[in-house]
SESE-728257 format. One record per residue (C-alpha): x, y, z; residue in one letter. Coordinates in steps of 0.05 Angstrom, whole numbers, always signed. Layout:
BEGIN
       x       y       z  sepa
       X       Y       Z     A
...
END
This chain:
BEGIN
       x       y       z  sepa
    -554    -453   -1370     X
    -486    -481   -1363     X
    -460    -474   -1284     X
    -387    -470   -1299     X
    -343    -410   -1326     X
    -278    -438   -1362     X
    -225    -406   -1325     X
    -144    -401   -1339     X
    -141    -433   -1252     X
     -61    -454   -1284     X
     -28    -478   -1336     X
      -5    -545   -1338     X
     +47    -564   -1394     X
     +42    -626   -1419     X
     +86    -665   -1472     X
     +94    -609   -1535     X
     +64    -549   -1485     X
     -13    -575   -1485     X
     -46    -528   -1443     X
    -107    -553   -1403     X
    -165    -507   -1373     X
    -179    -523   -1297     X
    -265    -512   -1294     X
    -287    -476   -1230     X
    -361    -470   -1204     X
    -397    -400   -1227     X
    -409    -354   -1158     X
    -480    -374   -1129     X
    -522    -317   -1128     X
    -545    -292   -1056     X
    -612    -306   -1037     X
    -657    -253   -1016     X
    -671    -289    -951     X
    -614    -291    -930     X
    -596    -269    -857     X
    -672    -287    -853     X
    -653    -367    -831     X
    -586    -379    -806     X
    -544    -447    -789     X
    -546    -444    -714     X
    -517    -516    -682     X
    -489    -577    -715     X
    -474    -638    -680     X
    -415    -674    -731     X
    -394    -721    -682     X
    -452    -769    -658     X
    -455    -788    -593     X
    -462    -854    -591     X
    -388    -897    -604     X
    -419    -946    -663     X
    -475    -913    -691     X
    -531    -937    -751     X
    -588    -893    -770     X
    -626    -914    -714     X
    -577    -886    -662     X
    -543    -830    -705     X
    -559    -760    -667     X
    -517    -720    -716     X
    -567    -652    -728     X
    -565    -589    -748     X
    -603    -535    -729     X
    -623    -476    -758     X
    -656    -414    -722     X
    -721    -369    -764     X
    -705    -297    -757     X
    -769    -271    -796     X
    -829    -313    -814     X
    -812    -357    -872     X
    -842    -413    -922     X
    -787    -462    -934     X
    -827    -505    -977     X
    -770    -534   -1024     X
    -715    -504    -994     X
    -650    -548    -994     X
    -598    -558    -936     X
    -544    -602    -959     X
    -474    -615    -945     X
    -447    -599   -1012     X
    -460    -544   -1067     X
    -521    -582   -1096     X
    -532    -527   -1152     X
    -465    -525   -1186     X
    -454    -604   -1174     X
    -400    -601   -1118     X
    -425    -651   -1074     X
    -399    -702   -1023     X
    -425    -752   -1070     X
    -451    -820   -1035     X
    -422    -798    -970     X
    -464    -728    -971     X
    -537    -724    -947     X
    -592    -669    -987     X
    -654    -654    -950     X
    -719    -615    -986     X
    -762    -586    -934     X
    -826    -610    -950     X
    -893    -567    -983     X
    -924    -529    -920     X
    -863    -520    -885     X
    -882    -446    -854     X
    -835    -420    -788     X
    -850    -359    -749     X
    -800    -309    -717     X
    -763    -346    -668     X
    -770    -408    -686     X
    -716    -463    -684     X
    -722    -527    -732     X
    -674    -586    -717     X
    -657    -634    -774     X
    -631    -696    -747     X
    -588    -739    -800     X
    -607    -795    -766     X
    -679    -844    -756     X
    -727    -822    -718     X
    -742    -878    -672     X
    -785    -846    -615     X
    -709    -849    -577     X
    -700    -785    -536     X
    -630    -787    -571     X
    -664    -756    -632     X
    -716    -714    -613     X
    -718    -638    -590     X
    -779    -621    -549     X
    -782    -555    -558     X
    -760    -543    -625     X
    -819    -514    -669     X
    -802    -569    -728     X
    -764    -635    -730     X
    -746    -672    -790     X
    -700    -730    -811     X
    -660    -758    -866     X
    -647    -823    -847     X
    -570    -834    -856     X
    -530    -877    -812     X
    -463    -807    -795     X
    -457    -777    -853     X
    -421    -715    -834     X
    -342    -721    -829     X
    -312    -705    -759     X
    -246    -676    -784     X
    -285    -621    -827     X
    -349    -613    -868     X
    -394    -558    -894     X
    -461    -538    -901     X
    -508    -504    -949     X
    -571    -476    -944     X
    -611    -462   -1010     X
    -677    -429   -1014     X
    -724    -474   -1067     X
    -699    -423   -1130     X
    -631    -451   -1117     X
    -605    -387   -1085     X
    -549    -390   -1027     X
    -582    -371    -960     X
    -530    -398    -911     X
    -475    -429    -899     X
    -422    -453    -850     X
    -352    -498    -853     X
    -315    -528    -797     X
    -250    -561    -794     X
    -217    -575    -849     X
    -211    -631    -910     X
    -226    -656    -977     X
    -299    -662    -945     X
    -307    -583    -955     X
    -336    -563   -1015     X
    -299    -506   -1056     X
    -316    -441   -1028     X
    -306    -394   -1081     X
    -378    -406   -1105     X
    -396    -361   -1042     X
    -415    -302   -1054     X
    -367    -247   -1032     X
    -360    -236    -956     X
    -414    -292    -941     X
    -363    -329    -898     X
    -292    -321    -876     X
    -251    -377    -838     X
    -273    -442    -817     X
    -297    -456    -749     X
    -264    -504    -704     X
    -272    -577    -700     X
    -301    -611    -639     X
    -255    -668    -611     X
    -304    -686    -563     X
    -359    -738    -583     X
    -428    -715    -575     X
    -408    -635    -575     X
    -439    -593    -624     X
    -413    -524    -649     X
    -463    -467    -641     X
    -462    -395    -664     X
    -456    -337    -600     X
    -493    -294    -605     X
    -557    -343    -604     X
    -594    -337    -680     X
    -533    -285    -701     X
    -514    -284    -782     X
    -453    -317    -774     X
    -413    -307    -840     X
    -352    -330    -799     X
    -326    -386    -763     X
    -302    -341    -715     X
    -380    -337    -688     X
    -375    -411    -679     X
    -350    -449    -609     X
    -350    -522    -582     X
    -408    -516    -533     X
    -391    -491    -465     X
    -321    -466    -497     X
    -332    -398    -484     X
    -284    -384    -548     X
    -348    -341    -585     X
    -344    -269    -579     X
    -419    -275    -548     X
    -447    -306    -483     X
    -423    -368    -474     X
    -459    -421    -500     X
    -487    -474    -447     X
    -505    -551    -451     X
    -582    -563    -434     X
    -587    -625    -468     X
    -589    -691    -417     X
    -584    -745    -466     X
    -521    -792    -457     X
    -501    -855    -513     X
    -471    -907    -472     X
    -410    -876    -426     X
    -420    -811    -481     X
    -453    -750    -462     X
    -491    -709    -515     X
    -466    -630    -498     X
    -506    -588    -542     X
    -579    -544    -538     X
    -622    -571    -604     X
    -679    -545    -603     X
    -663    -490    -556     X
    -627    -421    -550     X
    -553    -436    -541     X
    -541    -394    -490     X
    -583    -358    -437     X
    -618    -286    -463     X
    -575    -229    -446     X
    -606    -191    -383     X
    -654    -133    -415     X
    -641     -71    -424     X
    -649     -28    -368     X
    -688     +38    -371     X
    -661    +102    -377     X
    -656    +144    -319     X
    -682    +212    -326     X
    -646    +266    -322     X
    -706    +296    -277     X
    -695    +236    -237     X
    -704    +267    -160     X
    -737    +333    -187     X
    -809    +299    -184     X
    -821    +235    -129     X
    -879    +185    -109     X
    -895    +208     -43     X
    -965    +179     -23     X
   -1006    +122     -55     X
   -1073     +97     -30     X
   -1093     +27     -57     X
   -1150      -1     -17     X
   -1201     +59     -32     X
   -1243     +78     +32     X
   -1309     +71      -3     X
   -1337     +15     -42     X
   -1311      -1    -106     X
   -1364     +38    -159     X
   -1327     +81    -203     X
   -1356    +155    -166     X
   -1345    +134    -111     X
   -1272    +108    -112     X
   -1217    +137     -82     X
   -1150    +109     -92     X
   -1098    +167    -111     X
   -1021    +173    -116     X
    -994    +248     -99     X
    -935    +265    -132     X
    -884    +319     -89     X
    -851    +367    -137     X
    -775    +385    -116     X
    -770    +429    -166     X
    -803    +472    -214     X
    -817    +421    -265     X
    -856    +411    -335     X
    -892    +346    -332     X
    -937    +351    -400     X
    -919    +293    -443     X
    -900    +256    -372     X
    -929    +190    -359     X
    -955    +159    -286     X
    -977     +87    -294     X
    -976     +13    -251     X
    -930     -27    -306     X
    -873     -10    -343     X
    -899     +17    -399     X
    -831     +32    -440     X
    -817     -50    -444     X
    -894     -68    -456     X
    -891     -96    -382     X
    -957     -81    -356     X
   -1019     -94    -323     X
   -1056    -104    -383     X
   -1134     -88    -371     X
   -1124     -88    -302     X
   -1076     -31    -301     X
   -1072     +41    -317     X
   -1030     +92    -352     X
   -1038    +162    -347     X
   -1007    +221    -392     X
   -1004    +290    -358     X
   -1035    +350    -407     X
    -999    +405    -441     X
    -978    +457    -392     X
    -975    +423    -334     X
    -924    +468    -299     X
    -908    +467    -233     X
    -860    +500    -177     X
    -823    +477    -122     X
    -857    +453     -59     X
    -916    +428     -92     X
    -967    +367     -95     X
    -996    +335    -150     X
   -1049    +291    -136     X
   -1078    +237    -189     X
   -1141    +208    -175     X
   -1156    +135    -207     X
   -1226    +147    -214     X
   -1276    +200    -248     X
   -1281    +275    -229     X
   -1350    +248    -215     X
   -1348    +271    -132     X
   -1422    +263    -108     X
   -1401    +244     -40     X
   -1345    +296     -37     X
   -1280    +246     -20     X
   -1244    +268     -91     X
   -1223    +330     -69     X
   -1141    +355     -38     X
   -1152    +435     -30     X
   -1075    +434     -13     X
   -1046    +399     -80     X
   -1027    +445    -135     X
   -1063    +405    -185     X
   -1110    +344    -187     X
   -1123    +311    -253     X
   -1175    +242    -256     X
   -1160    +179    -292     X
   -1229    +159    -297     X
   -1216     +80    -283     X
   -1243     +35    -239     X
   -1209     +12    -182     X
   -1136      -6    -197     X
   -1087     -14    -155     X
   -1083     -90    -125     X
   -1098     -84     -59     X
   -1046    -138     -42     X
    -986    -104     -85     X
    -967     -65    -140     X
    -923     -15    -164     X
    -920     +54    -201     X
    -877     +81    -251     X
    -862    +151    -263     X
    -832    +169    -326     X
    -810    +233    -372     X
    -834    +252    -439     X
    -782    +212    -467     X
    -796    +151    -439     X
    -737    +154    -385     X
    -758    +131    -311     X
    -753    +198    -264     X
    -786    +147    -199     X
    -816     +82    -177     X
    -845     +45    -119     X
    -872     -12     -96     X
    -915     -36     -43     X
    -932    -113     -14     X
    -922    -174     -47     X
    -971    -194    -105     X
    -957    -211    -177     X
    -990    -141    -196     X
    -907    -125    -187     X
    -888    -118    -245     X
    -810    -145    -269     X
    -753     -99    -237     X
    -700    -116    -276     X
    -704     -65    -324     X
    -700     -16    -269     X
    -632     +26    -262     X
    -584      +5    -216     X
    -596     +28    -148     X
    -682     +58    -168     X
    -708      +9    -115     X
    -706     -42     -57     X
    -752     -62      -7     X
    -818     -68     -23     X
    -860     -16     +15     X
    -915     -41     +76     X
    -988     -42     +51     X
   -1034      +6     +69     X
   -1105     -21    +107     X
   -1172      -1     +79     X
   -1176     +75     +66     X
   -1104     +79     +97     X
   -1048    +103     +50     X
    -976     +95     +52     X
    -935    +154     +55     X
    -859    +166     +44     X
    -817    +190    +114     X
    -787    +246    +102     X
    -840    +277     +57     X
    -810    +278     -15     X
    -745    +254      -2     X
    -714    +208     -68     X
    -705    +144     -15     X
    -712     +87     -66     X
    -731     +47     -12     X
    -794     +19     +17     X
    -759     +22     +87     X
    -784     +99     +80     X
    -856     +87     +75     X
    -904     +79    +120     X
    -972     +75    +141     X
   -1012    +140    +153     X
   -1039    +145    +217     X
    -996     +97    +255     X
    -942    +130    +301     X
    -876    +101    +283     X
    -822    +124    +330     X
    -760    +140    +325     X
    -764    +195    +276     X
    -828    +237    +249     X
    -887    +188    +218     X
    -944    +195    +166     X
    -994    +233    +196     X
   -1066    +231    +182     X
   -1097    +297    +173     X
   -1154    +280    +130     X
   -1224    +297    +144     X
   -1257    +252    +106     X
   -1305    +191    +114     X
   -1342    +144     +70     X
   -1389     +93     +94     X
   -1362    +105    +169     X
   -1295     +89    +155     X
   -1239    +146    +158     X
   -1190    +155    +111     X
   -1125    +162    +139     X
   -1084    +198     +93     X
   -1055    +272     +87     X
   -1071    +273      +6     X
   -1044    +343     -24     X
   -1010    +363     +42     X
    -940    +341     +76     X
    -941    +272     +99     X
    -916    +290    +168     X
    -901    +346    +218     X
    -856    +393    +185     X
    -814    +425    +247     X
    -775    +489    +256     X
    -703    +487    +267     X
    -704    +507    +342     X
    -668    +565    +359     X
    -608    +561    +402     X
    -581    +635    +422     X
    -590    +695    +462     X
    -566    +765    +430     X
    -493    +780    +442     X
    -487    +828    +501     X
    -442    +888    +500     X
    -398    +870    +558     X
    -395    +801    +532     X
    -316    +813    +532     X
    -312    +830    +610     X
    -335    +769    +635     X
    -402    +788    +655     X
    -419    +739    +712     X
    -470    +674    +692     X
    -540    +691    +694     X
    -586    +639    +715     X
    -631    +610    +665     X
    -703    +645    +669     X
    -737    +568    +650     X
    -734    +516    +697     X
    -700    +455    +673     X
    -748    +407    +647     X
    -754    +336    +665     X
    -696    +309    +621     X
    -633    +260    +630     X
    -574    +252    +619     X
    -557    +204    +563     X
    -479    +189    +571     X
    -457    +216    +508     X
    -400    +267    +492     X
    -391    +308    +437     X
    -322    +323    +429     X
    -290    +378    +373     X
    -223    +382    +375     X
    -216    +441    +327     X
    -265    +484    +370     X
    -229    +467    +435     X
    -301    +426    +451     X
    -313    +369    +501     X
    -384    +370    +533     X
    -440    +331    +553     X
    -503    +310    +508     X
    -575    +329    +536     X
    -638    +293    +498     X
    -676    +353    +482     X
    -748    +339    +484     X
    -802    +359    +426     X
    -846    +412    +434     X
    -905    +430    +385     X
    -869    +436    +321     X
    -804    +442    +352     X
    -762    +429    +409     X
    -748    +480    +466     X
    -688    +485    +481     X
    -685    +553    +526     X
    -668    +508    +589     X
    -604    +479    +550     X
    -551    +531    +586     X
    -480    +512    +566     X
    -487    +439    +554     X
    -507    +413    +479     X
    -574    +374    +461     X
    -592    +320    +422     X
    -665    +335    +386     X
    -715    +277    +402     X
    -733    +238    +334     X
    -681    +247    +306     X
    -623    +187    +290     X
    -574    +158    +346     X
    -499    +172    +342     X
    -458    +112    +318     X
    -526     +81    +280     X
    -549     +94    +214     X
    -593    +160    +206     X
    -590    +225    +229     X
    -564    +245    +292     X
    -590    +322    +303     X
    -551    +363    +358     X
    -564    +434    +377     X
    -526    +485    +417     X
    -539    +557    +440     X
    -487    +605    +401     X
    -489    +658    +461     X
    -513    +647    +534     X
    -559    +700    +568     X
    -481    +724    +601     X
    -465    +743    +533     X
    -408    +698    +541     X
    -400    +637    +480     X
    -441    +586    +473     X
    -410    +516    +457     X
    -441    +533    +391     X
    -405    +604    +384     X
    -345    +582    +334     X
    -385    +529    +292     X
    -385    +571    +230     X
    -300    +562    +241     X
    -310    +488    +224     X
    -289    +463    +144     X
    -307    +409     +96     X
    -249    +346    +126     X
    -257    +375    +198     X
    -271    +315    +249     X
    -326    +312    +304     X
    -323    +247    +349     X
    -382    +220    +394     X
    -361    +177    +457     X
    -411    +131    +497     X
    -380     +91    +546     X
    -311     +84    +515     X
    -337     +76    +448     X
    -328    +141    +395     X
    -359    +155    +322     X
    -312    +204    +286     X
    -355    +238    +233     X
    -326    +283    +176     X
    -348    +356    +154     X
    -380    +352     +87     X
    -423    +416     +83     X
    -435    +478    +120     X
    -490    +521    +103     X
    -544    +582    +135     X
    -616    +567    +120     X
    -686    +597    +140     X
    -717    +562    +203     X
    -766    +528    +167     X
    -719    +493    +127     X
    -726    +421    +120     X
    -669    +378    +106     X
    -622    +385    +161     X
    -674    +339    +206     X
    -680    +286    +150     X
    -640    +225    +140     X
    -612    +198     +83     X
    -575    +131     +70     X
    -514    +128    +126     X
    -492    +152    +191     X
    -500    +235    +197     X
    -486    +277    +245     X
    -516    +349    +242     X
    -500    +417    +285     X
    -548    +472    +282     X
    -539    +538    +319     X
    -565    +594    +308     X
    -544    +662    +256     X
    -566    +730    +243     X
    -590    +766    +303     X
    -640    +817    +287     X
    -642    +879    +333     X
    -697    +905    +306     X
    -737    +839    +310     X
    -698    +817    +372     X
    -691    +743    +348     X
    -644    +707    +296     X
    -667    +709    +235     X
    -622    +653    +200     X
    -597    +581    +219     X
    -515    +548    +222     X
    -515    +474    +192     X
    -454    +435    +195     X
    -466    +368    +169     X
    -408    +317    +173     X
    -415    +239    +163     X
    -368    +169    +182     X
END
């Protein structure tokens, strides 16, 4: 088949008006592999100052995007099918019969000898070949072509500029655009950003290390000097470092549904009835989880612990409300020694595995029916940890403490979103300042106890204490002070001021003991108290302090105005000459059993609680005042 159309290109008049055709090569057709092997480096300008075959490093490399057989295939510096070749000073390679390449793989022809010099080889390049030629490729501007072995154009690339560059318009339409740069430098190459992209423009192409790619910039990991000449390229390797991985999505159900207890070391031995490792889940609110999925890897990413892991997919109709526990067991319902069993959780399903969780470390991921993280944790320090890169920004740090045998690790305050293993702790072991994991489980296997509190809150949930006597009638006469009907108990004085300039409010800070499930503060009289526990003023954490609204006189409490203070208001706490000015950020009346105002999260708090509501009928206060301001 003749390769060239005759084409009017112009009209040349010679002598009596003679009009000459100009030929021009017939388009190439586009190869069906095409985007399937690209061009990814060339080195044009060798390293080395003089070079022969035996020191010429010139290469190009070319990266496999799907597996390939390029038995036959042609890469040439000219268009070899319609004849437009560099002639003597061009080089054609055939890639020889069995020449088969896998996803990924990068294949480095070197222009050069291949004399065993480290100058010409790529170590980790999946194929290297050679074609002999003392520099054959023209520094001021050359192209290349890829063929696949039916002659049909699967790549190609120009840089520079010159007679050295073949004519273009054989390309098929829109399979390049302008020319990439030329490298001044000896020894640089020119490689495509992104890594392995189709690049059917120049613009895709930078001098290594340039930065001038639209991609990551591309970096030199290639040692090999020539004399005072250093090579700057990557042959044989990605170009540029892989782009960080895609992070997970975070759930929008993020914070609705927490890890709040794990045990990893089970109490018993390790045959599958009789294994006890379990991770209760704490429901903030009322919640779907069918579809959901609990596991010890990342499961979206295929990061995992393989056969040594476990992934578990909650059933349909898994519904659950506020306030409750969901315990998963890692072993069987099999329970003949009755140690599978939380009569306080809401639900408890069985993932009928052997032992899983590494005693030594591991983590847990929580995630929606879609896929998107909603919580995760880790504990200790083993490789069962699985890669946190891919979690959000901000989903961990810390990793938690590890648990001893049949001890689990609970989160402080129960079911509060900490991210953090600073918040977990061991059960059983008292960990003041602040409430710890209690152990309130009966059970025992082989002897040992298992300290845990599995289906029930991790620690002693307290009452807001209540700070107020009943307004009396003749509260506006100035009923004289009536002495407190409690003895003071044995308390001190802790040098601290509270000091509110809106309420007209300088007075001294008591430490308020705890009593049962409370604190008593009956004894407190006109002064204000800090609750025992809780944080320290001017650290991070929450600093609890409590007030009575009305004293037994009828006359104000320091308390009696609170509900007067608004979001911006300022509260300062001196010590010694030293003062914290916190900010209001909420105000709010809540039940005495509520539970936040005593917790801490991340920063420095400072929390008021009086008390609201007086019931006649009942003769007590039926509500709570919060302010909560914060530095």
């Amino acid at each position: 088949m003749e390769r060239y159309v005759w084409a009017w290109f112009s009209l040349i008049v010679v002598g009596l008006g003679f009009l000459h055709p100009q030929p021009r090569p017939l388009v190439l057709e586009a190869s069906p592999f095409r985007g399937a092997v690209v061009l990814n480096e060339v080195l044009a300008k060798q390293t080395c100052a003089y070079a022969t075959a035996d020191t010429n490093d010139e290469f190009i490399e070319l990266y496999v995007r799907q597996t390939v057989d390029l038995s036959g295939w042609i890469l040439s510096d000219g268009n070899v099918v319609d004849g437009d070749t560099d002639g003597a000073g061009g080089f054609t390679f055939v890639f020889p019969t069995g020449s088969v390449f896998q996803e990924g793989d990068y294949i480095v022809i070197w222009l050069g000898r291949n004399t065993g010099s480290p100058l010409t080889q790529a170590p980790e390049a999946a194929a290297q070949f050679y074609v002999n030629r003392s520099p054959t490729l023209t520094d001021d501007g050359d192209d290349l072509w890829l063929f696949d072995a039916q002659g049909r154009i699967v790549d190609y690339m120009a840089y520079g500029s010159g007679a050295r560059i073949n004519d273009q318009s054989a390309l098929p339409p829109g399979m390049w655009g302008a020319n990439a740069l030329r490298s001044y430098v000896k020894g640089q190459s020119l490689a495509v950003s992104p890594d392995g992209t189709d690049a059917d423009d120049g613009l895709y192409w930078e001098r290594t290390t340039s930065g001038y790619a639209p991609g990551p910039t591309t970096e030199d990991t290639d040692p090999q000097t020539c004399g005072s000449y250093e090579r700057i390229s990557s042959a044989g390797k990605p170009n540029h470092p892989p782009p960080p991985p895609p992070v997970l999505s975070s759930s929008p159900w993020a914070g609705a549904v927490v890890i709040n207890e794990v045990l990893a070391s089970q109490t018993c031995s390790s045959a599958l009835d009789e294994h006890d490792e379990f991770v209760e889940l704490y429901v903030r609110q009322d919640v779907d989880l069918s579809g959901w999925v609990l596991s010890d890897g990342n499961i979206v990413h295929g990061e995992t612990d393989g056969a040594g892991g476990f992934a578990f997919t909650f059933p349909p109709g898994s519904r659950f409300p506020a306030g409750s526990y969901v315990v998963v067991w890692i072993g069987t319902a099999r329970d003949p020694l009755g140690i599978k069993d939380a009569p306080g959780a809401a639900a408890q399903f069985y993932v009928g595995e052997s032992p899983k969780l590494n005693n030594t470390g591991d983590d847990l991921w929580l995630f929606d029916a879609r896929g998107r993280l909603v919580d995760y944790m880790a504990y200790g320090f083993d490789a069962g940890i699985n890669p946190q890169r891919r979690l959000p920004a901000g989903a961990w740090s810390e990793e938690a403490p590890l648990g001893a045998t049949g001890q689990s690790i609970a989160l402080v305050p129960n079911g509060w979103d900490m991210n953090s293993g600073g918040n977990w702790m061991r059960s059983g072991d008292a960990q003041p300042p602040g409430p710890w994991a209690q152990d309130v489980d009966p059970v025992t296997c082989q002897g040992r106890p298992r300290l845990s509190s599995v289906g029930r809150p991790n620690h002693c949930m307290a009452r807001l204490p209540c700070t107020g006597y009943p307004r009396m009638p003749d509260a506006s006469a100035g009923a004289p002070p009536v002495t407190p009907a409690v003895a003071l108990p044995d308390t001190k004085v802790i040098h601290y001021r509270l000091v509110i300039p809106k309420l007209n409010l300088d007075t001294l800070i008591l430490l308020v003991r705890t009593s049962g499930d409370s604190w008593d503060v009956s004894w407190l009289w006109d002064q204000v108290g800090l609750l025992e526990n809780t944080g320290v003023p001017g650290w991070d954490g929450n600093a609890v302090l409590t007030a009575h609204r009305w004293l037994p006189s009828g006359m104000p409490g320091p308390f009696a105005y609170l509900d007067r203070l608004v979001y911006g208001d300022p509260i300062t706490v001196t010590f010694g000459g030293i003062s914290w000015t916190y900010y209001v950020v909420r105000k709010a009346i809540v039940t005495p059993d509520t539970e936040w105002p005593l917790l801490s999260p991340p920063g420095q708090w400072l929390t008021l609680i009086t008390c609201h509501g007086y019931d006649p009928l009942r003769g007590e206060y039926r509500y709570r005042l919060v302010v909560q301001a914060r530095r």
